[in-house]
N, C-alpha and C positions, 0 to 999 in steps of 0.2 A: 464413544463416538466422537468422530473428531468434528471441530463445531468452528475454527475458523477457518479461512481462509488459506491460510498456512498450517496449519496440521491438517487439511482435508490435501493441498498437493501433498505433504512428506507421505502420509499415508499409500498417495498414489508411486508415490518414489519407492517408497520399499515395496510396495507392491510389486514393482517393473525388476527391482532390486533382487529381492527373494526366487523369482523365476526364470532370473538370467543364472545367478548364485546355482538354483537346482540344475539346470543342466550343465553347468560348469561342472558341479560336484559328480553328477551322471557323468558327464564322460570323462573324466578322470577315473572313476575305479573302475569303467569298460576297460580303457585302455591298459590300466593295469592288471586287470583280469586277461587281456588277450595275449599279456606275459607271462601269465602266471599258467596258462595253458595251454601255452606253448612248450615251458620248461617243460611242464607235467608230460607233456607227450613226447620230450626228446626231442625236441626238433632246434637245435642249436640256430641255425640260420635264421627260423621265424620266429622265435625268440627274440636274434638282434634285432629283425629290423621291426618285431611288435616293439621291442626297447625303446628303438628310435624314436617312434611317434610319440611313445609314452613319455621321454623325457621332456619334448616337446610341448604337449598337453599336461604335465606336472609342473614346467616352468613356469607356463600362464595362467595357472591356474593361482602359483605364488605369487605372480607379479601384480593380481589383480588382487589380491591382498585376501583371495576365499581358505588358502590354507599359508601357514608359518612357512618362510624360507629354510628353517632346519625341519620341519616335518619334509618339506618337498628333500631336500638334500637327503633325508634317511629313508625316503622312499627309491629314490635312484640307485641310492648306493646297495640298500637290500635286493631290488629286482637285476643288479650286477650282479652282486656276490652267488645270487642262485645261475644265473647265466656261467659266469665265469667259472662254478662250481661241477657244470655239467661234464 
């Protein structure tokens, strides 16, 4: 248990920290799920523009330092190559 003054705020920081993180992580793999089910159904066009938002929401999700900038790059570039494969 945190017992000063300064490890009872840090505590409250990850705290704030952890549940912004979760829904960041949440709506990243919707977003990428609304590609992945899009390809699944042949639907080339809502495909791109599910892409769109996804590359969008995979950017910030790196910038915010929740995932690695070459994990976010091999995720765009997979959710292309299924896109561009259709």
């Amino acid at each position: 248990m945190a017992n000063t003054a300064q490890s009872r705020k840090r505590a409250r920081q990850a705290e704030k920290h952890r549940q912004r993180n979760a829904s960041y992580r949440s709506m990243f793999r919707t977003f990428v799920k609304k590609v992945l089910i899009a390809v699944k159904a042949g639907d080339k066009e809502k495909a791109q523009e599910a892409y769109k938002g996804a590359v969008a929401v995979i950017d910030k999700t790196a910038s915010k330092g929740l995932i690695h900038k070459n994990k976010a790059a091999r995720h765009k570039s997979r959710l292309n190559a299924r896109i561009r494969a259709m």
